[in-house]
C-alpha positions as CSV (number, residue, x, y, z in Angstrom):
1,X,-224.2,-130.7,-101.4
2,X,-225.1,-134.2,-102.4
3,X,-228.5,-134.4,-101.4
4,X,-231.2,-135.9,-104.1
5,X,-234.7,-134.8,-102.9
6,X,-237.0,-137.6,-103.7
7,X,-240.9,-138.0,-104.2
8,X,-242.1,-140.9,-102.5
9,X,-244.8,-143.4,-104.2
10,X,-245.1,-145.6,-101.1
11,X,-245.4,-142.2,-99.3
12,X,-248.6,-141.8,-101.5
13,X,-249.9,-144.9,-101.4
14,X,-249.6,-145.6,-98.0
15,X,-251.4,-142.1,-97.4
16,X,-254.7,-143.8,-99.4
17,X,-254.6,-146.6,-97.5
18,X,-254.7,-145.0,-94.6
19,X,-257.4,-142.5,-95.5
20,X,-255.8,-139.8,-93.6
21,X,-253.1,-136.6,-94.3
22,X,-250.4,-135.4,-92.4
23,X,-252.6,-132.2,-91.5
24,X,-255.8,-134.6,-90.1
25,X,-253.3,-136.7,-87.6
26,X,-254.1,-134.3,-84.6
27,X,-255.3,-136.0,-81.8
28,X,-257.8,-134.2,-79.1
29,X,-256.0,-133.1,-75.8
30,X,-258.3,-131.0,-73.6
31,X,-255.2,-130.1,-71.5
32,X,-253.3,-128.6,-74.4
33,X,-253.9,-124.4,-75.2
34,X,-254.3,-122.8,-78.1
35,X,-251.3,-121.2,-79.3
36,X,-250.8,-118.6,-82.4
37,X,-250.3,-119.8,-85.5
38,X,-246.6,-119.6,-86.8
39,X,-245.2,-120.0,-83.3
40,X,-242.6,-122.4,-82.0
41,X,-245.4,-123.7,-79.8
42,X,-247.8,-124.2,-82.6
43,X,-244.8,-125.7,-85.1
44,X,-244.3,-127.8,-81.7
45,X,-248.3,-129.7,-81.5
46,X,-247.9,-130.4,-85.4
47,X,-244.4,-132.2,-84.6
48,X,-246.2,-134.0,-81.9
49,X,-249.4,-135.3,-84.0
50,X,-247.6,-136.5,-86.8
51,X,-245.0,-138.2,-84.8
52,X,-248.1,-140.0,-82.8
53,X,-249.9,-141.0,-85.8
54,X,-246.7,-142.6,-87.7
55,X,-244.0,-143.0,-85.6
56,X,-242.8,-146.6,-85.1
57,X,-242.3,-145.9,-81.0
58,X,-245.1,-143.8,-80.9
59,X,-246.5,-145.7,-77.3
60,X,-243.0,-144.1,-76.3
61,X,-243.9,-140.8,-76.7
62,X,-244.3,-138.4,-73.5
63,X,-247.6,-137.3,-72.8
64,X,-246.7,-134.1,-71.9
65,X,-244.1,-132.5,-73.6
66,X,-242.7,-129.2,-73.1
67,X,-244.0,-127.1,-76.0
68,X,-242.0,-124.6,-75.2
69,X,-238.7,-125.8,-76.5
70,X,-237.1,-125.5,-79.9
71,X,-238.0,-127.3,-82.4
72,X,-235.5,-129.5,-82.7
73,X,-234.8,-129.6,-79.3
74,X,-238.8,-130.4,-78.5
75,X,-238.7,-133.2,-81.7
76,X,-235.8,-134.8,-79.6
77,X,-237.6,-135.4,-76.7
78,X,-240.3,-137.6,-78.3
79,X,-238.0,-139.7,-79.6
80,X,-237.3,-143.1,-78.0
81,X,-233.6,-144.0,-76.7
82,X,-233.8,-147.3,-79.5
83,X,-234.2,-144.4,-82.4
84,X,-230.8,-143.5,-84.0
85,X,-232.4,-142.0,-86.9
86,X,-235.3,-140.0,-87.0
87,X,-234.4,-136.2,-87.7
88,X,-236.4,-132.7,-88.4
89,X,-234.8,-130.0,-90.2
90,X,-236.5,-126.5,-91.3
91,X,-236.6,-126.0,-94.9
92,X,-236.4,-122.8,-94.6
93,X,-232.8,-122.9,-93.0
94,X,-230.1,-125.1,-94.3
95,X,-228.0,-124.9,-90.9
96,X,-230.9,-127.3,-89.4
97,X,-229.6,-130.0,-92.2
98,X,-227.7,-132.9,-90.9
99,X,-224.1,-132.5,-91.9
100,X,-221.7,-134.8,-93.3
101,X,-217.8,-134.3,-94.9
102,X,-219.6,-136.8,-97.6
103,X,-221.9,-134.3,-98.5
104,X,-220.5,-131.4,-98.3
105,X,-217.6,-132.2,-100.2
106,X,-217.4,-135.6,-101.7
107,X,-215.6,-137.8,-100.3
108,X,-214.8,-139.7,-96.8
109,X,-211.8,-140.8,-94.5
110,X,-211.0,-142.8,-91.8
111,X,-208.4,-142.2,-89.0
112,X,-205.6,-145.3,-88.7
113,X,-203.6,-146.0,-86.3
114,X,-200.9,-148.4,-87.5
115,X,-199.2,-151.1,-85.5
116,X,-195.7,-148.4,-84.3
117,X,-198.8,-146.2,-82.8
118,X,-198.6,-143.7,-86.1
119,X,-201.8,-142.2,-86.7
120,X,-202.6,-141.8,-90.7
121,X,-205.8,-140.4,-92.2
122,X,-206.9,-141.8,-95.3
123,X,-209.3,-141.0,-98.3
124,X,-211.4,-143.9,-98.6
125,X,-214.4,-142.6,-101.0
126,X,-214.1,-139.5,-103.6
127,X,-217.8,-139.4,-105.2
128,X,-217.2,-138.5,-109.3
129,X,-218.2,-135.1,-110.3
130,X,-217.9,-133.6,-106.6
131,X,-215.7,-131.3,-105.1
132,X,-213.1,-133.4,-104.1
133,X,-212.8,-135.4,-107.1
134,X,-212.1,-131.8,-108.7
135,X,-209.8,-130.8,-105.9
136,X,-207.5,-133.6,-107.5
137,X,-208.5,-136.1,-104.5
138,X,-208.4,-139.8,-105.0
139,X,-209.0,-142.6,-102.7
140,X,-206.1,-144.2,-100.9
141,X,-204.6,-140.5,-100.7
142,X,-203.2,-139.4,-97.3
143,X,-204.2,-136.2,-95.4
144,X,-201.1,-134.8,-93.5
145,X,-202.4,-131.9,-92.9
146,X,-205.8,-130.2,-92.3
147,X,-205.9,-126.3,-92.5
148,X,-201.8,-126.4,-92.0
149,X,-202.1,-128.3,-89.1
150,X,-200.5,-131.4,-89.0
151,X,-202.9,-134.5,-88.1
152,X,-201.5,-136.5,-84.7
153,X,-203.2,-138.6,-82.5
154,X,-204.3,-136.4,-80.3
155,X,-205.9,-133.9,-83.2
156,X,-207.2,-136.2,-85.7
157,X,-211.1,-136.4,-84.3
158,X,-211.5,-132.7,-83.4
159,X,-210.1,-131.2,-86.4
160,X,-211.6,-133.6,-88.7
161,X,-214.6,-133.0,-87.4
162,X,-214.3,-129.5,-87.7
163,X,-214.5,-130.0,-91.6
164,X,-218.1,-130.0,-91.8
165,X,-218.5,-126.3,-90.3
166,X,-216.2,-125.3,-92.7
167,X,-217.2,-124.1,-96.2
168,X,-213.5,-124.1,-97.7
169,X,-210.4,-126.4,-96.2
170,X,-207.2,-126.5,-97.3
171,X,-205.7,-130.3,-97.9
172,X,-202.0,-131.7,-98.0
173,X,-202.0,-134.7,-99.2
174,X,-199.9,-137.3,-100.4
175,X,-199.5,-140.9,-101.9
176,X,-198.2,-144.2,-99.3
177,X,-195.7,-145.9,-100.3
178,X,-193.5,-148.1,-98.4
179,X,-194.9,-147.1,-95.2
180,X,-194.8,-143.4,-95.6
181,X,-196.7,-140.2,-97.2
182,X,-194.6,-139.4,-100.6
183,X,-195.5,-136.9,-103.2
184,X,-197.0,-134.1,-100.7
185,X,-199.2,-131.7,-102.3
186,X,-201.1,-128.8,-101.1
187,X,-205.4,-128.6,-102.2
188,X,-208.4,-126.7,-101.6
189,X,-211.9,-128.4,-101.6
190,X,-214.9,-126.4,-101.5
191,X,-218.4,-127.0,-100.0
192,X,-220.2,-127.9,-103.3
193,X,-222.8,-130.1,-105.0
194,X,-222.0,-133.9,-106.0
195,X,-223.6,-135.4,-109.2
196,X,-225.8,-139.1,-109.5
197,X,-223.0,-141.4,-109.0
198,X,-223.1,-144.0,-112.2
199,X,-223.2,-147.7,-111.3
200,X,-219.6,-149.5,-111.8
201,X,-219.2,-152.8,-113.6
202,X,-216.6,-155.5,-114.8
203,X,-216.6,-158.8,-115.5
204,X,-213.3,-160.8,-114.6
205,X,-212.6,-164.0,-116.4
206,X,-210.7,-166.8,-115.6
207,X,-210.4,-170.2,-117.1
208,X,-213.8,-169.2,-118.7
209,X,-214.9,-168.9,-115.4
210,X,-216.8,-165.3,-115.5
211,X,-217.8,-163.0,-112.6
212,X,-219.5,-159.8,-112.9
213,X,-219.3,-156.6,-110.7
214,X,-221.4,-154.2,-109.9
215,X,-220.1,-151.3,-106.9
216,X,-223.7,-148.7,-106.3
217,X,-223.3,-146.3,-104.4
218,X,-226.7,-145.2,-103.5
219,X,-230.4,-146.4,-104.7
220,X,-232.4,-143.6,-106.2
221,X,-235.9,-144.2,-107.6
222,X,-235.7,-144.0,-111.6
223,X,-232.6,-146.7,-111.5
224,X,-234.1,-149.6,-113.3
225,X,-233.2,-148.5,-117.3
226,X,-229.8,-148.7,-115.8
227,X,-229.7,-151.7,-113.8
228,X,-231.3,-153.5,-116.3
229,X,-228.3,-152.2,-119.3
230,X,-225.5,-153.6,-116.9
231,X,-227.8,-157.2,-116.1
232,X,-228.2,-157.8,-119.9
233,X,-224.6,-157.7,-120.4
234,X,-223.4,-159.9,-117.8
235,X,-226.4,-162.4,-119.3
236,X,-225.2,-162.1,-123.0
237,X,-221.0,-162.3,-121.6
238,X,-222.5,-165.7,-119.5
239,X,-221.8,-164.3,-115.7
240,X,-221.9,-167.0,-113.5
241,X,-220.6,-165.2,-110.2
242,X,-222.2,-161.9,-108.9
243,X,-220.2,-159.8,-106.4
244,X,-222.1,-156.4,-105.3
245,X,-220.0,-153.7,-103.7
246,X,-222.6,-151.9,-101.4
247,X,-219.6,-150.7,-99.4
248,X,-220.1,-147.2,-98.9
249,X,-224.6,-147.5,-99.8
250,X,-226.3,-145.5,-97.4
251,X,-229.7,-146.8,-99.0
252,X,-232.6,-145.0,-100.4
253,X,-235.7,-146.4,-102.4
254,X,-237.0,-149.6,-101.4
255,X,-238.5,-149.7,-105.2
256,X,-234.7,-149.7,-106.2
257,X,-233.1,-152.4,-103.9
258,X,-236.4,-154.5,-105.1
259,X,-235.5,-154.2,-108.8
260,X,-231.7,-155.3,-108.3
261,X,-232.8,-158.4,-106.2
262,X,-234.9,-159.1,-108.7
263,X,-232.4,-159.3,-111.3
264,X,-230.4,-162.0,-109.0
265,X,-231.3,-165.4,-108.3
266,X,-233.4,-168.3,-109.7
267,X,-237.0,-169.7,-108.9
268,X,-238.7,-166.5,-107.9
269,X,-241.9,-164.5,-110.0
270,X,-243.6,-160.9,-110.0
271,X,-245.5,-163.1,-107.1
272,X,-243.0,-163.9,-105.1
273,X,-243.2,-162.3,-101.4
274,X,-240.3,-158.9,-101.3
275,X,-240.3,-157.3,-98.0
276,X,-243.1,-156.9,-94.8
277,X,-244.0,-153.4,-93.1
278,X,-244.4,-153.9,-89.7
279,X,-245.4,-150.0,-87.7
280,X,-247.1,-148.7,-84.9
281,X,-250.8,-149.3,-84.2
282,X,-252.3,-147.1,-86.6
283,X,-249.7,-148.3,-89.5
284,X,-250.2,-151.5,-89.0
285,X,-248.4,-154.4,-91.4
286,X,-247.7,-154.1,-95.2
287,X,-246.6,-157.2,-97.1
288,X,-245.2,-156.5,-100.9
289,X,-244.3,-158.3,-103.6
290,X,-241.6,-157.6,-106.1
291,X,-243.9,-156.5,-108.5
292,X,-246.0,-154.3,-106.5
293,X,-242.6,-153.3,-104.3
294,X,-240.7,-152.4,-107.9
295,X,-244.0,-150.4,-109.2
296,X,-243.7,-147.7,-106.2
297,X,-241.4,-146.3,-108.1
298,X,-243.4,-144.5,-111.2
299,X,-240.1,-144.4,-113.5
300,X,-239.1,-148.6,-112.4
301,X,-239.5,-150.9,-114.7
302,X,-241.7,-153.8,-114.9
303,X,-240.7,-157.0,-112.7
304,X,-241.4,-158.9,-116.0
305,X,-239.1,-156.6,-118.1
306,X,-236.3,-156.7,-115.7
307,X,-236.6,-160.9,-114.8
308,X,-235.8,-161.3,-118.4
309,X,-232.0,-160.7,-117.5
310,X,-232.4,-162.5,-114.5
311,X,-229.1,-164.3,-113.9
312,X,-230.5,-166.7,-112.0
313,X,-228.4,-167.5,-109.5
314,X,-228.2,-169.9,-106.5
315,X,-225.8,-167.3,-104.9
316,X,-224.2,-163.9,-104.5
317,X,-221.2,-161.8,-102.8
318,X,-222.0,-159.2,-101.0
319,X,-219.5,-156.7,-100.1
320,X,-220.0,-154.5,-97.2
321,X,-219.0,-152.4,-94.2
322,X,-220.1,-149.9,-91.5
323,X,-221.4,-147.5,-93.9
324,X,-224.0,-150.0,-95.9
325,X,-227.6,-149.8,-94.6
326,X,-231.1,-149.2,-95.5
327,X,-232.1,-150.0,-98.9
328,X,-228.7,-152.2,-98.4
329,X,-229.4,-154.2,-96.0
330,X,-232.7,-155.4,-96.9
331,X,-230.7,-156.2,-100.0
332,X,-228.7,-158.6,-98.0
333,X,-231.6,-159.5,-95.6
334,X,-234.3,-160.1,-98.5
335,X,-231.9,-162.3,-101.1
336,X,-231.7,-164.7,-98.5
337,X,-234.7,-166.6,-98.7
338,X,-233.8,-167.6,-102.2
339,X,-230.5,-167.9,-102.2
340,X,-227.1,-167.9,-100.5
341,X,-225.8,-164.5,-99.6
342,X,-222.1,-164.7,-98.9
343,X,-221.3,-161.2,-97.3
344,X,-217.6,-160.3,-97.0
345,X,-216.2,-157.0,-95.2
346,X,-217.3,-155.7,-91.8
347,X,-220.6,-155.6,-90.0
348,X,-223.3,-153.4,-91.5
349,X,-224.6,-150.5,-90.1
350,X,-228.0,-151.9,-88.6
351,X,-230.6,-149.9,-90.0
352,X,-234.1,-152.7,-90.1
353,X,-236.2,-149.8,-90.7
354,X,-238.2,-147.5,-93.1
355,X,-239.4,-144.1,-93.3
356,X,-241.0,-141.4,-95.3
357,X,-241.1,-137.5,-95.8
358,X,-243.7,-135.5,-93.3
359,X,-244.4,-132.0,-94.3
360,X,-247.3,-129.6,-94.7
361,X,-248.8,-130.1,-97.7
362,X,-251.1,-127.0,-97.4
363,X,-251.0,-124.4,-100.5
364,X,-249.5,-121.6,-99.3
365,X,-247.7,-124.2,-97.0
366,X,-247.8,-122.3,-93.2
367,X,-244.6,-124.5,-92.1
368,X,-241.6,-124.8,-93.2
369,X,-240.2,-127.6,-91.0
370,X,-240.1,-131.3,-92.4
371,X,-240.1,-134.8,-90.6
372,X,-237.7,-137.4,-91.0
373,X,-238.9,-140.5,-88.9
374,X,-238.6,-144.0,-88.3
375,X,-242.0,-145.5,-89.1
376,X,-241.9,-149.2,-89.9
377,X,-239.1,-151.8,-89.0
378,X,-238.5,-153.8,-92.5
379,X,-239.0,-158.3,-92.8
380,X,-237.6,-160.7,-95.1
381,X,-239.9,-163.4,-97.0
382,X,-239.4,-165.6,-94.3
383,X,-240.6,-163.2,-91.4
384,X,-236.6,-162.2,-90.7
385,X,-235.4,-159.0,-89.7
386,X,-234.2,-157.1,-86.4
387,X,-230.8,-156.5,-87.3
388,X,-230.5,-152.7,-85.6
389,X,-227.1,-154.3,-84.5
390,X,-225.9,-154.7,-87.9
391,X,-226.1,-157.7,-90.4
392,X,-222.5,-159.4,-89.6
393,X,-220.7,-160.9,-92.6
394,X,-219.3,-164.8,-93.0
395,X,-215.8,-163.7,-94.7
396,X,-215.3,-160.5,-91.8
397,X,-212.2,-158.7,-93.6
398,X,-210.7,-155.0,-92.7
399,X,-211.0,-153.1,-95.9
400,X,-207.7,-151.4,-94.6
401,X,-205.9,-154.1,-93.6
402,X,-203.6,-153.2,-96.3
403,X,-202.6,-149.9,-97.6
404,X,-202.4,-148.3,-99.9
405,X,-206.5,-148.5,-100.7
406,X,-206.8,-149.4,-104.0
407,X,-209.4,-148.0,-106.6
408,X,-212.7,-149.5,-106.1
409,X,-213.2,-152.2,-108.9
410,X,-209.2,-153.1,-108.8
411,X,-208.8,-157.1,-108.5
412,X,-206.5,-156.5,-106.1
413,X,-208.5,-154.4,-103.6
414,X,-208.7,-155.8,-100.2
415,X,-212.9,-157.1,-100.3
416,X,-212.6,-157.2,-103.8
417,X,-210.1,-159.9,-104.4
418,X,-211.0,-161.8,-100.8
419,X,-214.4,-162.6,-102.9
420,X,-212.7,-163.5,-106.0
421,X,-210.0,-165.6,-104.1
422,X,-213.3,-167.2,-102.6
423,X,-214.5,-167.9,-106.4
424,X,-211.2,-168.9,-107.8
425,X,-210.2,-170.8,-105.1
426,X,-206.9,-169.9,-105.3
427,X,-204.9,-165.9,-105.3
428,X,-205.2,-165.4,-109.2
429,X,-205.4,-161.5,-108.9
430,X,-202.5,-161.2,-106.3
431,X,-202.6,-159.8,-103.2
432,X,-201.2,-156.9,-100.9
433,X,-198.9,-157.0,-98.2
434,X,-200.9,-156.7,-94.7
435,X,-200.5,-154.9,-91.6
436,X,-203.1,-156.5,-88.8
437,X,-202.1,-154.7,-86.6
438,X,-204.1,-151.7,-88.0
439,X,-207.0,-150.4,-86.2
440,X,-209.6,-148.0,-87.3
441,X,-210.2,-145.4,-84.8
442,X,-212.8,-144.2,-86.8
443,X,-214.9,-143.0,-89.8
444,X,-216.6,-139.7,-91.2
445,X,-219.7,-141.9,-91.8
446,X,-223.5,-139.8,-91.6
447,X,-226.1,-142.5,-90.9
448,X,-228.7,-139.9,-92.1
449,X,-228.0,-139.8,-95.3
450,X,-229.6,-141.8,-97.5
451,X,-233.1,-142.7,-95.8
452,X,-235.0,-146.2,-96.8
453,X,-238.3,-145.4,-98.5
């Protein structure tokens, strides 16, 4: 399963600053019994303490709660009806984990329905070194069939939903071509682990005119070395045009998405204000610089180090769609103070917030269950934020408007070459023939994964 455990500096830090732990949050309540350790009830008062002290809707929460409940069913009845979010899940029981076809197998569709009413299921993202990728699955592939059953309009959400509760499926597949499936083949993809996905770059060129390209799929902490490799080339090949393909980013460290902006435009320092905190009453506000933002993460970089391949630019492409948010959003929310940020693709998923990690940290730890929450809504240098709605791009363009998908990085992908026809100024790369009459019905998209720290 692709799922990258991650220990959180901020989580530390902001623990000293607060002078408290996640076991010393419990609030007195004369009303409440004493129940026996390593009960549901007891498992139930710990969910309810923590979730008071940090929780960002924490006035929200109901003052008397039935205790009685499962876990997860009980952690669902604090949370308010604005939280999308927040989860819990039982370390000791992988069933309680929030599922995902991404995960779980490496790679993602969407369900089209084309302008004749045919319904056609597409392979948008294959993750390298997962599952699918080994199953012989690429993106722009078409899945007829699902199990031996034949995908219609009528079957395509259940029974692709029903791939995540599966451990083995059985694929047919084919290319499009000429508006049909050709080359059918039968596959089976197993339920396995995905590797780190490596950063993807190229630099186009024309009439000396460079731009560089960078698609990320994710932002783990420890990125920086890397980041900082693929910003020193474009500086020594003389990029002049930045396009980020944040696409499929789910998010992740904060310390991460700090590092990249601070590789991007001109006129900013170590001192220069990155991001705002903003929580409940007892979390209070938390401004960062990109310094002290970048040094959360232990394995970063220095802000000094990186800004030496700065590309100082007035302006950047952004390209995105429903699945980009957390880490990727404040990318596109925090840039904009000090530069432009042209954002081409579809609306963004809409998560302003952040979160960390709450667990027992006793030694022997007495339970197992951990806390996923939404604890501070996230601001820009100039006091900007609130996009739970999404972040809405200038250029709005379908991704699969034209089909067959092309390989990410190919000039003549949909979002790809719509920013480079908006460099160029004219259709150097070529372009596909469009239906527009396509609609997405919809998406295996998980907006759990990939949490903003």
């Amino acid at each position: 399963m692709t799922k990258i455990k991650r220990f959180s500096a901020f989580f530390i830090l902001v623990m000293i600053l607060m002078g408290m732990t996640v076991l010393s949050c419990s609030e007195p309540d004369d009303a409440l019994p004493e129940f026996p350790e390593g009960s549901t009830e007891s498992v139930n008062v710990w969910v309810r303490d923590s979730m008071r002290r940090y929780y960002y809707w924490s006035d929200q929460i109901p003052s008397k709660p039935d205790y009685h409940l499962p876990v997860k069913d009980f952690f669902k009845s604090l949370l308010s009806p604005q939280d999308r979010f927040s989860y819990v899940v039982d370390t000791k029981d992988p069933s309680t984990y929030p599922r995902s076809i991404r995960a779980m197998y490496g790679f993602d569709y969407a369900v089209l329905q084309l302008g004749n009413g045919e319904v056609v299921t597409v392979i948008k993202l294959v993750l390298t070194n997962s599952p699918a990728m080994n199953a012989g699955l690429k993106r722009g592939m078409i899945i007829k069939k699902i199990n031996g059953t034949v995908l219609t309009a009528s079957n395509a959400g259940p029974l692709t939903s029903s791939l995540q509760e599966q451990t083995v499926i059985d694929l047919t597949v084919g290319d499009w071509q000429n508006n049909t499936v050709v080359n059918e083949k039968n596959t089976t993809v197993y339920y396995g682990y995905s590797f780190e996905q490596p950063i993807m770059s190229k630099i186009f060129d024309e009439a000396g005119k460079k731009t560089g390209y960078l698609y990320i799929y994710d932002f783990p902490d420890g990125m920086t070395q890397s980041l900082n490799q693929k910003f020193s080339a474009f500086k020594a090949a003389g990029v002049q045009e930045l396009i980020l393909d944040l696409r499929y980013n789910y998010g992740g460290s904060v310390s991460s998405a700090a590092a990249l902006c601070s590789l991007i435009p001109s006129g900013i320092s170590a001192g220069s204000p990155f991001i705002t905190y903003k929580g409940n009453k007892n979390g209070g506000e938390v401004k960062r610089t990109f310094s002290q933002q970048i040094a959360y993460d232990p394995n970063a970089l220095d802000f000094n180090t990186l800004h030496v391949n700065s590309l100082n630019l007035s302006k950047v492409y952004i390209l995105t769609s429903g699945s980009t948010a957390s880490a990727s959003e404040i990318i596109i929310n925090n840039l904009k103070p000090y530069m432009q940020v042209i954002q081409v693709g579809e609306k963004t998923l809409g998560k302003d917030m952040a979160g960390f990690t709450i667990e027992d940290k006793r030694k022997p730890k007495k339970i197992s269950w951990q806390i996923h929450p939404v604890i501070y809504k996230v601001f820009n240098a100039s006091g900007e934020g609130g996009y739970s709605s999404g972040i809405a791009p200038q250029m709005a363009v379908n991704e699969y408007s034209s089909l067959p998908l092309l390989s990410l990085g190919d000039p003549g992908e949909t979002l790809l070459s719509s920013a480079l026809y908006k460099i160029y100024s004219k259709s150097v790369y070529g372009k596909q023939d469009s239906n527009h009459e396509l609609k997405v019905l919809f998406q295996s998209d998980n907006p759990f994964v990939g949490m903003t720290r």
